[in-house]
LUMNU-401876 format. One record per residue: residue number from 0; residue in three letters; x, y, z of N, C-alpha, C, O in turn. Coordinates in steps of 0.2 Angstrom, whole numbers, plus 2048, in hexadecimal, padded with zeros to 3 digits. Atoms other than C-alpha are relative to their C-alpha. Layout:
REM LUMNU-401876
+-----+-----+-----+-----+-----+------+------+------+-----+-----+-----+-----+-----+-----+
!   k !   r ! n_x ! n_y ! n_z ! ca_x ! ca_y ! ca_z ! c_x ! c_y ! c_z ! o_x ! o_y ! o_z !
+-----+-----+-----+-----+-----+------+------+------+-----+-----+-----+-----+-----+-----+
! NUM ! ala !   X !   Y !   Z !    X !    Y !    Z !   X !   Y !   Z !   X !   Y !   Z !
...
+-----+-----+-----+-----+-----+------+------+------+-----+-----+-----+-----+-----+-----+
//
This chain:
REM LUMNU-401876
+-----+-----+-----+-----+-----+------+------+------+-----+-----+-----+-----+-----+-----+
!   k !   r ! n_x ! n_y ! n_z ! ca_x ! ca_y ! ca_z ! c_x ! c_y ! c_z ! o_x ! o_y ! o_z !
+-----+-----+-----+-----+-----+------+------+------+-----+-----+-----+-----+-----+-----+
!   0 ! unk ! 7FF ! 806 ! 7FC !  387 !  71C !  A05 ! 801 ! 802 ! 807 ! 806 ! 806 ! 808 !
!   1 ! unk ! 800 ! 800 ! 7F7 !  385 !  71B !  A19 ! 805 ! 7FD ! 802 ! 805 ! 7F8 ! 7FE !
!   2 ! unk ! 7F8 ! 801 ! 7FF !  395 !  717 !  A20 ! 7FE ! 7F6 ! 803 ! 801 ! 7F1 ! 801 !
!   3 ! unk ! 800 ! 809 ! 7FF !  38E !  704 !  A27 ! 7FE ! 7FC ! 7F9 ! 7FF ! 7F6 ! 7F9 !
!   4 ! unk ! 801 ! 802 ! 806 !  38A !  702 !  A14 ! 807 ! 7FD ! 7FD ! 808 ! 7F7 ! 7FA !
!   5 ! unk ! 7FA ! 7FD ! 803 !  39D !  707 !  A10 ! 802 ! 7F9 ! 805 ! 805 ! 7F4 ! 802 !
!   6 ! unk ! 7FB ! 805 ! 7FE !  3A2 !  6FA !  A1E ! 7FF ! 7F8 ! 7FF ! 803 ! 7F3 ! 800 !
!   7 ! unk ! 802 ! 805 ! 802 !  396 !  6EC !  A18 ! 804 ! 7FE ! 7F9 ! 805 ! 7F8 ! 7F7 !
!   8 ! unk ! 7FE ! 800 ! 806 !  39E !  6EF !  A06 ! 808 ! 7FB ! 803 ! 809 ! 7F5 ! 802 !
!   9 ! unk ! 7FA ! 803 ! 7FF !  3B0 !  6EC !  A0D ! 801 ! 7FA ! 803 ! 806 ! 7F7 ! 802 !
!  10 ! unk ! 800 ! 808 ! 7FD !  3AB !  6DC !  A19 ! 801 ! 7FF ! 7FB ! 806 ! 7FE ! 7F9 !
!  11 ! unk ! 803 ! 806 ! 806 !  3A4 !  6D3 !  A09 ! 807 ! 802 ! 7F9 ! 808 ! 7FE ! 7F4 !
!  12 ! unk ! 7F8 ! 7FF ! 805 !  3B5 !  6D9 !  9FE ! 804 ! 7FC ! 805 ! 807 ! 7F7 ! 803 !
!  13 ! unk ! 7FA ! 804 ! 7FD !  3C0 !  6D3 !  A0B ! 7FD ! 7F8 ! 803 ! 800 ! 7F5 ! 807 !
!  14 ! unk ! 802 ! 806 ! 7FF !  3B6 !  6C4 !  A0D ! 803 ! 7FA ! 7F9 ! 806 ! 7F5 ! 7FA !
!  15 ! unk ! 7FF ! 801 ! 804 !  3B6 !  6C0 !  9FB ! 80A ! 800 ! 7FE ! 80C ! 7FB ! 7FB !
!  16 ! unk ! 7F9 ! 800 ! 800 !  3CA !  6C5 !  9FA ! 804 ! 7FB ! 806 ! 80A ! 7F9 ! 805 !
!  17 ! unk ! 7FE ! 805 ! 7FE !  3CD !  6B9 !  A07 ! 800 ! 7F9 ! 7FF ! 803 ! 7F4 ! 801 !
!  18 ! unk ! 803 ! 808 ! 803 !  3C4 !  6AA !  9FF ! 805 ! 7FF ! 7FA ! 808 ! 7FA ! 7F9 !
!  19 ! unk ! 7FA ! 802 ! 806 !  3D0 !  6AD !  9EF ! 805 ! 7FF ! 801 ! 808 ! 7FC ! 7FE !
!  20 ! unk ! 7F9 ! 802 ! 800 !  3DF !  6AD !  9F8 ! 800 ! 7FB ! 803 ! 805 ! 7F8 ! 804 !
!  21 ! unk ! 800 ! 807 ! 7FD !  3DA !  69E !  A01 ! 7FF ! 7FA ! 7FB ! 802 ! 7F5 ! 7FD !
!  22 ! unk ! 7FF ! 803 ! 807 !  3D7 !  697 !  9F0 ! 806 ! 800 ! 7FC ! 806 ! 7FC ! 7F7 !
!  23 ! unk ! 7FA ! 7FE ! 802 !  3E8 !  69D !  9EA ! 806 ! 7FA ! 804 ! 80B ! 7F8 ! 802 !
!  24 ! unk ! 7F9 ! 803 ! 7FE !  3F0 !  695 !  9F8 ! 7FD ! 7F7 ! 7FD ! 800 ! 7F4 ! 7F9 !
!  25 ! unk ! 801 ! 806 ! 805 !  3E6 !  684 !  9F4 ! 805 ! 7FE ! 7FA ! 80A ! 7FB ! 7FB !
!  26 ! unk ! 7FF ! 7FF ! 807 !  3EA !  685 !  9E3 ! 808 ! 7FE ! 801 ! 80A ! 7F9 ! 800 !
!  27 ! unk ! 7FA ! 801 ! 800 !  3FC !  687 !  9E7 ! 804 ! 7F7 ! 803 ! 809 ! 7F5 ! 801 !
!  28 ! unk ! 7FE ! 804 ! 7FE !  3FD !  677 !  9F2 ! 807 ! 801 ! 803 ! 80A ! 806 ! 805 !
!  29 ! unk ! 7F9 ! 800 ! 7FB !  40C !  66F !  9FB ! 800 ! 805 ! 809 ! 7FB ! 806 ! 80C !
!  30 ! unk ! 7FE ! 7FF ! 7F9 !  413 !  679 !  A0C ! 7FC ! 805 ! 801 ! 7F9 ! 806 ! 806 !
!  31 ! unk ! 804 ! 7F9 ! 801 !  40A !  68A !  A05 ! 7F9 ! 7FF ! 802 ! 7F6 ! 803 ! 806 !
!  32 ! unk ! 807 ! 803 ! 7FF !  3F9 !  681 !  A05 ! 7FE ! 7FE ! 808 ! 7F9 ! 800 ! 80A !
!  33 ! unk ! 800 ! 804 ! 7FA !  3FC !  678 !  A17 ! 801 ! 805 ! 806 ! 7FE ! 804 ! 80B !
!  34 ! unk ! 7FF ! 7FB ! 7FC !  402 !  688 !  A1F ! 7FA ! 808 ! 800 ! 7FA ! 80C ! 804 !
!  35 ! unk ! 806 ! 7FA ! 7FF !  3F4 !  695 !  A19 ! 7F9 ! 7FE ! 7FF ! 7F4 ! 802 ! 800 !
!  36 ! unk ! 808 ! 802 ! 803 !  3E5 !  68B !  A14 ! 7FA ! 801 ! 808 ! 7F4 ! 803 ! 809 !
!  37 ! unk ! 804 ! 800 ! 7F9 !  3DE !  689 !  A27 ! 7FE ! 807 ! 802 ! 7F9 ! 809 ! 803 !
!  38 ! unk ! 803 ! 7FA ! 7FE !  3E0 !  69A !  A2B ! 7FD ! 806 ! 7FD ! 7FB ! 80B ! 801 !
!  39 ! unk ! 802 ! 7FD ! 803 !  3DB !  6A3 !  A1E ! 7F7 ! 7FC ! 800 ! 7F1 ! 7FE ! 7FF !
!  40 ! unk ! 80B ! 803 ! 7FE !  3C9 !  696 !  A20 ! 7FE ! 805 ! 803 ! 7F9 ! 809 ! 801 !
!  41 ! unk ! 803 ! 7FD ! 7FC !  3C8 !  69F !  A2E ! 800 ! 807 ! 800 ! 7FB ! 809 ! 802 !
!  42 ! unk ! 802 ! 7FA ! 801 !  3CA !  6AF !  A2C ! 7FD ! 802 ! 7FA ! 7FE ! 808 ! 7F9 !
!  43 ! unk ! 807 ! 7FF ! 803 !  3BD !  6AF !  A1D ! 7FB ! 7FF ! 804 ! 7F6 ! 802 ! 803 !
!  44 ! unk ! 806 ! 804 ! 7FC !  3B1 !  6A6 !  A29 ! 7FF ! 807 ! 806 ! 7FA ! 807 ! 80A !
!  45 ! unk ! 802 ! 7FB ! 7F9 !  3B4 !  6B5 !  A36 ! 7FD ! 806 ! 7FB ! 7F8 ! 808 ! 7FD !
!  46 ! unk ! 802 ! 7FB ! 803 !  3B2 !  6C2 !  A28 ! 7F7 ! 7FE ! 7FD ! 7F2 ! 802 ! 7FC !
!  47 ! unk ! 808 ! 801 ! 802 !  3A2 !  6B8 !  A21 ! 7FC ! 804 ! 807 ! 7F8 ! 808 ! 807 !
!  48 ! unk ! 805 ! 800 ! 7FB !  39B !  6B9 !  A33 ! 800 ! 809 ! 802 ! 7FA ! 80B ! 802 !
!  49 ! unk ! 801 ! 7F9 ! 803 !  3A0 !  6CD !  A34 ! 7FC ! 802 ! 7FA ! 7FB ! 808 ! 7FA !
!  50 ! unk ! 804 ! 7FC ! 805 !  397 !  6D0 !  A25 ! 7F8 ! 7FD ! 803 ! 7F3 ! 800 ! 806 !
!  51 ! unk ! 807 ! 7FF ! 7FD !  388 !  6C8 !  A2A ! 7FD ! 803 ! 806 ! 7F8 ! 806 ! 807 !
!  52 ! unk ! 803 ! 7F9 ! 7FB !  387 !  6D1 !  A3B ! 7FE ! 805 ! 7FD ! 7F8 ! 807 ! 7FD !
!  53 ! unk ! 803 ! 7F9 ! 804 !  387 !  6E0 !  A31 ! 7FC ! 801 ! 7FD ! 7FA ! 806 ! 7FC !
!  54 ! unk ! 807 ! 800 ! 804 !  37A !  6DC !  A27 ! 7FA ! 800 ! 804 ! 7F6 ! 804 ! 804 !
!  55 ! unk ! 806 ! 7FE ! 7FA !  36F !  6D7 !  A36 ! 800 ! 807 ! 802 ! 7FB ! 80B ! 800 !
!  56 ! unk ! 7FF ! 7F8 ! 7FE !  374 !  6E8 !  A3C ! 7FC ! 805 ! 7FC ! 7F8 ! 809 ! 7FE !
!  57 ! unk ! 802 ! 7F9 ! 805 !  370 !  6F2 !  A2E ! 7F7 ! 7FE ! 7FF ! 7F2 ! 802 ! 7FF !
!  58 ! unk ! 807 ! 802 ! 7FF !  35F !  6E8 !  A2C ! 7FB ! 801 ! 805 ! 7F5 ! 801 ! 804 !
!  59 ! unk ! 802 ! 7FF ! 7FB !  35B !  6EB !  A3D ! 7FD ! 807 ! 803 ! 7FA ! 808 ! 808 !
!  60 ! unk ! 7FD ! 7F9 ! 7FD !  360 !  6FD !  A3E ! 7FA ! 805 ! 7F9 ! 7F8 ! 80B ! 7F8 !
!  61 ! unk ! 806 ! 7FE ! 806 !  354 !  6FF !  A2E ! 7F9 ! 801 ! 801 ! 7F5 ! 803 ! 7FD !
+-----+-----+-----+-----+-----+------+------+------+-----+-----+-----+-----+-----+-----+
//
């Protein structure tokens, strides 16, 4: 594996690992839900968008 491979693998895990803890915090409700659910959105939504660049990238670079 080519190292932009290795770091496409790790965007889409930590994409995917922040969508569960965003679901955990839901899940939990009350103060925990109100205080992590917004920023944890968002910082899936930046990792979404990092993994697709790298994809354009690697498709580009192909």
């Amino acid at each position: 594996m080519d190292f932009l491979t290795v770091v496409i693998v790790l965007a889409i895990g930590a994409t995917v690992a922040t969508m569960f803890l965003g679901l955990l915090a839901m899940s939990s409700g009350g103060s925990t839900d109100r205080e992590f659910s917004t920023p944890l959105m968002w910082t899936r939504v930046g990792f979404q968008a990092l993994t697709l660049i790298l994809l354009v990238v690697a498709v580009l670079m192909r």
